[in-house]
C-alpha positions as CSV (number, residue, x, y, z in Angstrom):
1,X,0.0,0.0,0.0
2,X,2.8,2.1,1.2
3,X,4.9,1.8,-2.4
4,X,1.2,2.5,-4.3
5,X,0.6,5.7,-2.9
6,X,4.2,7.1,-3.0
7,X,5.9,5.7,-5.5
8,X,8.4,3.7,-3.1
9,X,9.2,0.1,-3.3
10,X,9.8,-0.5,0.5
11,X,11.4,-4.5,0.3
12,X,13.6,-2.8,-2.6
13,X,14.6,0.1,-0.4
14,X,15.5,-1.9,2.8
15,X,17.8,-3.9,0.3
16,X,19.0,-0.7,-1.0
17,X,19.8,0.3,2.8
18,X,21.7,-3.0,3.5
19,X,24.2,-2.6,0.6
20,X,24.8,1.1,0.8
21,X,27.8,2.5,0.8
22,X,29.4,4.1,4.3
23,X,29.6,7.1,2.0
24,X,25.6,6.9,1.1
25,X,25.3,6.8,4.5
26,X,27.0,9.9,5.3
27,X,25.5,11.4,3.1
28,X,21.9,10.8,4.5
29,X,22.9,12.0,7.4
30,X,24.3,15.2,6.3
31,X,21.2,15.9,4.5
32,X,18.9,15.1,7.9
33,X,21.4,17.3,9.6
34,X,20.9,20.1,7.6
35,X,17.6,19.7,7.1
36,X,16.9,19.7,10.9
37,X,19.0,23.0,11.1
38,X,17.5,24.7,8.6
39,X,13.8,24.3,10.0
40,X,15.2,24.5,13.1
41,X,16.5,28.1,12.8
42,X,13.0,28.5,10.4
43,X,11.2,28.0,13.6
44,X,13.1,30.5,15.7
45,X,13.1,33.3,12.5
46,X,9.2,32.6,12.8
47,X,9.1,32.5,17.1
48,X,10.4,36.4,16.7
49,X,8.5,37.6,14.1
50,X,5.3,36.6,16.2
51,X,7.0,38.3,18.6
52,X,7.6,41.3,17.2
53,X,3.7,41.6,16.2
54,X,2.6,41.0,19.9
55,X,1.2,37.6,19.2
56,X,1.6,35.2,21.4
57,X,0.1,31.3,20.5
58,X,1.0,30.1,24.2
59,X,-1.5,32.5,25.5
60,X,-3.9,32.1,23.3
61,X,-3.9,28.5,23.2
62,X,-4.4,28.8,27.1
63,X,-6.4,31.0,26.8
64,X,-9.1,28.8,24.5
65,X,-8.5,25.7,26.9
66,X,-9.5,27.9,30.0
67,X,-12.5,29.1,28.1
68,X,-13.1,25.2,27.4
69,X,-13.4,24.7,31.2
């Protein structure tokens, strides 16, 4: 179901996984790593923005749970 609805053979890619390359490896985690970085320092860029337009979604999302109660 999983290879039907995004194109991805999973059996062929765990085989792929086994028999890859140290360097293939590396390079997966290079690309994770920056990835992670890059939305990581996204999210703060975001954080002060809201910030600098007054809104904050900590109070507001207590602020609808208290209204809940």
């Amino acid at each position: 179901m999983f290879d039907s609805l995004f194109g991805v053979n999973e059996t062929a890619l765990a085989y792929d996984m086994t028999r890859a390359h140290s360097a293939d490896v590396f390079f997966l985690k290079m690309r994770a790593w920056s990835w992670g970085i890059t939305c990581t320092i996204g999210g703060f860029l975001l954080g002060n923005v809201l910030g600098v337009f007054d809104i904050n979604l900590f109070g507001i999302a207590w602020e609808w749970i208290t209204k809940l109660w």
